[in-house]
C-alpha positions as CSV (number, residue, x, y, z in Angstrom):
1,X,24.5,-18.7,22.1
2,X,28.3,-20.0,21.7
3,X,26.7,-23.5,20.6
4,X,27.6,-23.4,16.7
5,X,24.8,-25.5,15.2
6,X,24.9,-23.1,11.9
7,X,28.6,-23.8,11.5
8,X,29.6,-23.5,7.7
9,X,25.9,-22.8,7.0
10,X,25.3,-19.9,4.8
11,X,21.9,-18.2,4.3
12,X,19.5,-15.6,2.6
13,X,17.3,-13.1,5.1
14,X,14.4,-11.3,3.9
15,X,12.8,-8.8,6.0
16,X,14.8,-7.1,8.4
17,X,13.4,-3.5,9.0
18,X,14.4,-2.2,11.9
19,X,16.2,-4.1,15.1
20,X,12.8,-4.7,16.8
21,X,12.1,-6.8,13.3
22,X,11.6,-10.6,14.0
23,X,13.5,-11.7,11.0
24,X,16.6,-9.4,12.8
25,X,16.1,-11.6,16.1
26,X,16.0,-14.6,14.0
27,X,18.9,-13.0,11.7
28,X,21.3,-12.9,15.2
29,X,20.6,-16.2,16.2
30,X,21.8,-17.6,13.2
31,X,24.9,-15.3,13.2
32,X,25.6,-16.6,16.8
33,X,24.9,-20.0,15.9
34,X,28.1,-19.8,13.0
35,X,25.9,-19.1,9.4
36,X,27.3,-16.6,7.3
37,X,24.0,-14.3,6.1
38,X,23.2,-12.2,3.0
39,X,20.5,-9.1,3.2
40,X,17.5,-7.9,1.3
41,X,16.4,-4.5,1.7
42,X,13.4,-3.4,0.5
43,X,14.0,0.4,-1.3
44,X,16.5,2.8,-0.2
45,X,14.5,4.2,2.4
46,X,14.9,1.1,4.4
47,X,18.5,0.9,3.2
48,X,20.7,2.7,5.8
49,X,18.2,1.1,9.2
50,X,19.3,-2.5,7.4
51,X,23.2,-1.5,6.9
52,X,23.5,0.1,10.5
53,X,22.3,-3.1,11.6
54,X,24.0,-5.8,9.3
55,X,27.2,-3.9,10.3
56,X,27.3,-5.9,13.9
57,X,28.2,-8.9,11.7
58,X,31.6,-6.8,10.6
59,X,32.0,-4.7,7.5
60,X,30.9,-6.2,4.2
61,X,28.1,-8.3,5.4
62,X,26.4,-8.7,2.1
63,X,23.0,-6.3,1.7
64,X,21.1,-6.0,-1.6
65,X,18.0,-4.4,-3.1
66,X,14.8,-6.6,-3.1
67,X,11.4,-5.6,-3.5
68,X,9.9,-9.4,-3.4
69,X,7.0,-8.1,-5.4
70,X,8.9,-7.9,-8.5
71,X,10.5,-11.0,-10.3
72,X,13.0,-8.8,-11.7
73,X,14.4,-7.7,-9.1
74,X,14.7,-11.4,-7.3
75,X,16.1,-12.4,-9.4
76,X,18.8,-9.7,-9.6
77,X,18.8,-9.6,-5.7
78,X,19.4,-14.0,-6.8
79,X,22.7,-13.4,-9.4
80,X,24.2,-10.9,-6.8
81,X,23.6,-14.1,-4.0
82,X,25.8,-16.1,-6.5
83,X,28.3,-13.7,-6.6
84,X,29.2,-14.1,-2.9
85,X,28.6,-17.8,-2.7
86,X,27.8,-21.0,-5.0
87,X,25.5,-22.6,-2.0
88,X,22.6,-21.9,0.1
89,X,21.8,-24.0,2.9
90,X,19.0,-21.3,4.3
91,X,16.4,-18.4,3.6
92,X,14.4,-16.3,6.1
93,X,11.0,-15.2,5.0
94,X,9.7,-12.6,7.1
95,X,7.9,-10.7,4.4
96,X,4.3,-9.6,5.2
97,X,2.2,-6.2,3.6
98,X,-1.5,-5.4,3.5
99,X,-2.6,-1.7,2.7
100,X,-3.6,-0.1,6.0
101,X,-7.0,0.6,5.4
102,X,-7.6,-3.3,4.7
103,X,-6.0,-3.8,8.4
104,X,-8.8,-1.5,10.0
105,X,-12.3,-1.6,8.8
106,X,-14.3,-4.7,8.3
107,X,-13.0,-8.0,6.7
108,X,-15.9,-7.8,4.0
109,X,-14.9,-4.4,2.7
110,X,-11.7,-5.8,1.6
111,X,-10.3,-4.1,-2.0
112,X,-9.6,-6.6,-4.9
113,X,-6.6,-4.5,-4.9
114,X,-5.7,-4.8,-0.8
115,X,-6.6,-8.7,-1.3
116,X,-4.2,-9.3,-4.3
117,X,-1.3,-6.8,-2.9
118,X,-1.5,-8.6,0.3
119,X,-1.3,-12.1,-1.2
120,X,1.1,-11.3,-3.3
121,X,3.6,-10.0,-0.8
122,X,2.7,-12.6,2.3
123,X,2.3,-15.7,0.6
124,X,3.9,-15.3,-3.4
125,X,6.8,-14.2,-2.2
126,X,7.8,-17.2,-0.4
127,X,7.3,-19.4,-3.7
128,X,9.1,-17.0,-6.0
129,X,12.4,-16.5,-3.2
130,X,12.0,-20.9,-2.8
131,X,12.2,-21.0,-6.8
132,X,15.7,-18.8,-6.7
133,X,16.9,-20.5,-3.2
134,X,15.9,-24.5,-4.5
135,X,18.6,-24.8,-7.0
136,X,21.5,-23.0,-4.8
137,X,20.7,-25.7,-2.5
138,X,22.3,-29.2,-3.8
139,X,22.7,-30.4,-0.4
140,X,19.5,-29.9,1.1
141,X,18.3,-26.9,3.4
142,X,16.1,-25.0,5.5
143,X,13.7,-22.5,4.9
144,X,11.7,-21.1,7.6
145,X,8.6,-18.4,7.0
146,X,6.6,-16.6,9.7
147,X,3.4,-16.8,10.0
148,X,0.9,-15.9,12.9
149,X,-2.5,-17.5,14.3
150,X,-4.7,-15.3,12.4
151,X,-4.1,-17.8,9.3
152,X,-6.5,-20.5,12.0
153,X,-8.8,-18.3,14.2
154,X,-10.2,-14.9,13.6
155,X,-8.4,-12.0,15.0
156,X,-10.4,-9.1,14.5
157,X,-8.7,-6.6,12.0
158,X,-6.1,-9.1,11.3
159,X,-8.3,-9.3,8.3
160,X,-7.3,-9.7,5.2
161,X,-3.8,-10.5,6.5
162,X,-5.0,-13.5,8.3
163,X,-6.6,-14.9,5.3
164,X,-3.0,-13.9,3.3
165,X,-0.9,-16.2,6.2
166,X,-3.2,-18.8,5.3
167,X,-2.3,-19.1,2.4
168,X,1.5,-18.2,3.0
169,X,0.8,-21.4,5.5
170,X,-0.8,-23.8,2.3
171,X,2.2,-22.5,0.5
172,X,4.8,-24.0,3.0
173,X,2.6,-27.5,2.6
174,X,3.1,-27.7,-1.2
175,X,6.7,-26.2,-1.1
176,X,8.0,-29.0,1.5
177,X,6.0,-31.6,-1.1
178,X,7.6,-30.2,-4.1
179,X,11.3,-29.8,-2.2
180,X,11.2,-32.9,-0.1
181,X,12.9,-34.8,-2.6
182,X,16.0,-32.0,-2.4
183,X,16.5,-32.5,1.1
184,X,14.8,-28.7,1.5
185,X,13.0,-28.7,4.4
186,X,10.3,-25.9,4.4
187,X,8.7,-24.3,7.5
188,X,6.5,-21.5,9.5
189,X,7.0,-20.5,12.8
190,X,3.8,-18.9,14.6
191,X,5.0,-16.3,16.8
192,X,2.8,-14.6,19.3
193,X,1.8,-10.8,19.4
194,X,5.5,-9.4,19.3
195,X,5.9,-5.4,19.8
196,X,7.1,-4.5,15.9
197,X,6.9,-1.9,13.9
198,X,4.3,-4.1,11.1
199,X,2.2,-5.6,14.2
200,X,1.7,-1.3,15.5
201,X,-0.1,-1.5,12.2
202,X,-2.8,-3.3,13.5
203,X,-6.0,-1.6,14.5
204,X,-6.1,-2.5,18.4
205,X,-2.6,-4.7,19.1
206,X,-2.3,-3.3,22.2
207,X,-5.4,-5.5,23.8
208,X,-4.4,-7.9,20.9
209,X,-1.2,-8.6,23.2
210,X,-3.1,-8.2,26.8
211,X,-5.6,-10.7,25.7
212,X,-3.3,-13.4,24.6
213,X,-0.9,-12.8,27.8
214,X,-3.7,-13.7,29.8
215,X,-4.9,-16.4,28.2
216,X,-2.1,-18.2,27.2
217,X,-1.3,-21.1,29.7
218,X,2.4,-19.4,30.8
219,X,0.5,-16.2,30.9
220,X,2.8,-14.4,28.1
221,X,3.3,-14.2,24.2
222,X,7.0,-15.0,23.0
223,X,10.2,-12.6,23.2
224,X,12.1,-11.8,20.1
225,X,15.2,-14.1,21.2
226,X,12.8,-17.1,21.2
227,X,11.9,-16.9,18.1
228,X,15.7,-16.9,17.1
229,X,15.9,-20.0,19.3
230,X,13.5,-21.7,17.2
231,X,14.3,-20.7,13.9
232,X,18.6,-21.8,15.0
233,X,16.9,-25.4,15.9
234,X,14.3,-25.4,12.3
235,X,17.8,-24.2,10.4
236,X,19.5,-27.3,12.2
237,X,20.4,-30.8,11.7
238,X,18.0,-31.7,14.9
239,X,15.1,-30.8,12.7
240,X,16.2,-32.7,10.1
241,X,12.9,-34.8,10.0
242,X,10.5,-31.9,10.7
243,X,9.1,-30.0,7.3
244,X,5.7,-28.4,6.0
245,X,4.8,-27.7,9.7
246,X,4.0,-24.9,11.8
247,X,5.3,-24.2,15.1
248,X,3.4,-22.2,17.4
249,X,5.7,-20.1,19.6
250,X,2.9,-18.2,21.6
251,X,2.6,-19.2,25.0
252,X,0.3,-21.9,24.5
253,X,-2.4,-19.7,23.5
254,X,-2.9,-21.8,20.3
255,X,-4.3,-24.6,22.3
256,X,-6.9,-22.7,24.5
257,X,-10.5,-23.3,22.9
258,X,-12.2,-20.4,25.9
């Protein structure tokens, strides 16, 4: 993509694990559509996979130390953002984590524990990173989160996850209210069974995946580059009117009722 709609643009990404990670599909796009980005990494064991990647963009692409279940520490990852530049005009959320066991059994053996962790990492998160971003913002912005069907429909042992995207979905509701005013548009994009390392985690993805391609009305999910196309037109001007929404990029299979 040569097009550079992101020109001048500089933005925040959370999530990228590995480069089959959709916020790393969406994090190219952006880079090929002009933004200048800035890294989390969640714990040093994700460290190096993140840096290996973020080094496409040339050396000193900025990368720093967020766990987004801490306040502390986004707020650190926040002052270090401020240190490399005095505006924001975008943030990635592509943040989701249940325990595994909560992803396999039955939805109504869920843990207090799995059911808070999970909120807390799929759907806080996104208010506590908007409550650092809002301010950097004084000319308006984007912020996109990603989200999946399961927060509408039940996907069996999506589980407690789909219940968490719900609410991550509510969240982007009252965050676009409460931003509006700024200019700060706020967003999900739906993506369709993608082959990544969280969606493996899922008891039964494979049929997951099969089912959908054949149901879906062009017959297929999505493909990482896609989503980038869609989250390069949320971050841009041309979507300037569109916020609290979710857009379903899934083949159709959203629509299909049987």
């Amino acid at each position: 993509m040569t097009n550079q709609m992101l020109a001048g643009k500089v933005g925040v990404v959370f999530g990228v694990a590995n480069k089959r990670s959709i916020a790393w599909a969406i994090a190219k796009a952006w880079a090929a559509a002009g933004a200048r980005l800035i890294f989390n990494y969640q714990g040093e064991r994700l460290r190096e996979n993140v840096e290996d990647l973020v080094s496409e963009f040339g050396e000193g692409t900025p990368l720093f130390p967020c766990d987004v279940s801490s306040d502390a520490e986004i707020s650190a990852f926040f002052e270090k953002v401020r240190g490399e530049t005095n505006q924001l005009d975008l943030m990635l959320h592509s943040v989701a984590y249940a325990p595994k066991e909560a992803l396999e059994g039955d939805f109504v053996n869920t843990s207090r524990e799995a059911f808070r962790i999970a909120h807390d990492i799929s759907a806080y998160s996104l208010v506590g990173l908007a409550r650092e971003a809002a301010p950097m913002m004084p000319n308006g912005g984007s912020i996109v989160a990603m989200t999946y069907y399961g927060a509408q429909k039940v996907v069996p042992h999506y589980n407690v996850m789909g219940v968490a995207k719900a609410s991550l979905e509510a969240s982007t509701r009252y965050l676009a209210y409460d931003l509006g005013p700024k200019k700060i548009r706020v967003n999900c994009i739906s993506a369709g069974p993608v082959n990544t390392l969280a969606a493996r985690g899922i008891s039964g993805f494979t049929q997951m995946l099969k089912y959908c391609q054949e149901r879906a009305p062009l017959k297929r999910s999505c493909d990482p580059s896609e989503l980038g196309a869609t989250g390069v037109f949320l971050a841009s001007d041309g979507a300037a009117a569109i916020t609290g929404q979710v857009i379903y990029v899934d083949g159709g299979y959203q629509i299909i009722g049987m």
